[in-house]
C-alpha positions as CSV (number, residue, x, y, z in Angstrom):
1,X,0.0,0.0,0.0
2,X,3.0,2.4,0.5
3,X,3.4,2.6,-3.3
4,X,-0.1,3.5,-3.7
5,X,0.0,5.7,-1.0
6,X,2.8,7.7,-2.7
7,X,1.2,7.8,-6.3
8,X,-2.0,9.1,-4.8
9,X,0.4,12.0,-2.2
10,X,1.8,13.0,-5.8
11,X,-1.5,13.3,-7.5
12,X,-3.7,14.8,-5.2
13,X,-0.4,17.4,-4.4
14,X,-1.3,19.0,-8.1
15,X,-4.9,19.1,-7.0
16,X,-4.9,21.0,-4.0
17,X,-5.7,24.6,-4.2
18,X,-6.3,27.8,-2.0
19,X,-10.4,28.8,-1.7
20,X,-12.5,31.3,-0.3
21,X,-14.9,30.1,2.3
22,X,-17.6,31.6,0.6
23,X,-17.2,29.3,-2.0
24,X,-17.9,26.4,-0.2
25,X,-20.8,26.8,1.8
26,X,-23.3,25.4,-0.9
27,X,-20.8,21.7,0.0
28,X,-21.3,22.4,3.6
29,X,-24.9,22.6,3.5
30,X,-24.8,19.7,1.3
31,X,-22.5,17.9,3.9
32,X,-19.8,17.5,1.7
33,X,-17.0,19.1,3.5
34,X,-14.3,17.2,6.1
35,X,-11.9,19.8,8.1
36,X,-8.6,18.3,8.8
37,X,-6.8,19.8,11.4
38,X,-4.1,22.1,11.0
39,X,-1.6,19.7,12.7
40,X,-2.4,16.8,9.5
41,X,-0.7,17.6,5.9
42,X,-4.0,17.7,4.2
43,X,-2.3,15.7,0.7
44,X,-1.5,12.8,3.4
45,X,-5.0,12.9,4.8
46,X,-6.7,12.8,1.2
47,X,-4.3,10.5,0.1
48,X,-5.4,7.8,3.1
49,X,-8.9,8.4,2.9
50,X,-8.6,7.6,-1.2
51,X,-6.4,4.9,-0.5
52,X,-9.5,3.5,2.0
53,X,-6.6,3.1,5.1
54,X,-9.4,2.4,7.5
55,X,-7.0,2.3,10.1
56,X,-5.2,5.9,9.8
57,X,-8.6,7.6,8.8
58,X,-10.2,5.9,12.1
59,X,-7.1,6.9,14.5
60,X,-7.7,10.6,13.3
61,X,-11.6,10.6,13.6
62,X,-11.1,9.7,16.8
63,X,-8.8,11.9,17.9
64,X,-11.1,14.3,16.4
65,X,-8.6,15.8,13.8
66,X,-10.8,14.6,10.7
67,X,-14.0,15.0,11.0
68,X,-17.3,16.2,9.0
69,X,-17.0,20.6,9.5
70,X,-19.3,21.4,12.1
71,X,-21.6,24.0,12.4
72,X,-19.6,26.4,15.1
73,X,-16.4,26.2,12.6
74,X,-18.3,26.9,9.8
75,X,-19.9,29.9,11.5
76,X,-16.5,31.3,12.3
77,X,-15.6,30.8,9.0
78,X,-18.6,33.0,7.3
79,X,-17.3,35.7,9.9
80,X,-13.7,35.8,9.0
81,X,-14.4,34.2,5.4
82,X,-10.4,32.9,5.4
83,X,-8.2,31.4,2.4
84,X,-8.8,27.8,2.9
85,X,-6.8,24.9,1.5
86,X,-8.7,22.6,-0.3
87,X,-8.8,18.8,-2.4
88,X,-11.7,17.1,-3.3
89,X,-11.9,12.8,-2.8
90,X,-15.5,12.2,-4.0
91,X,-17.7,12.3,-2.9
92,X,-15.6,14.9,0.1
93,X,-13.9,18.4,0.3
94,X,-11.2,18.2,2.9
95,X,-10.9,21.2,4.0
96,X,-8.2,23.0,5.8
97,X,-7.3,26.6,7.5
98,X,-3.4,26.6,8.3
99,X,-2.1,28.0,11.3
100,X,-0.3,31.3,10.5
């Protein structure tokens, strides 16, 4: 898997972009969007949840560093409306704001 795991870093790397907030509250109100925390590189998180590593994705769910955006983030969020990095692994937006 470590192979894979390293093709799918490399291609979801060129994917990843910068994006307003305000352009993805129609996903959030679809439920569509997962924040990663700021501590997780957000190419290795996408790249284990497309890779279907149970095991990783579960140890950071439950440590509550990847998990669907909840509505107190999101509200904080519309007020500050910050450059967000984001990569998409259908049917999800992970979603991240870096620490400064």
């Amino acid at each position: 898997m470590h192979n894979q795991l390293d093709l799918k870093r490399a291609q979801l790397n060129t994917e990843t972009a910068q994006i307003a907030w305000t352009e993805l509250q129609g996903f959030f109100a679809k439920g569509a969007l997962v924040h990663v925390s700021s501590h997780l590189d957000l190419v290795d998180v996408a790249a284990h949840i497309a890779c279907d590593d149970f095991v990783a994705v579960q140890a950071w769910m439950t440590a509550g560093k990847v998990l669907k955006l909840d509505d107190e983030t999101a509200a904080d969020w519309q007020t500050r409306n910050p450059l967000l990095w984001a990569v998409v692994v259908a049917p999800w937006i992970l979603v991240q704001e870096r620490a400064h």
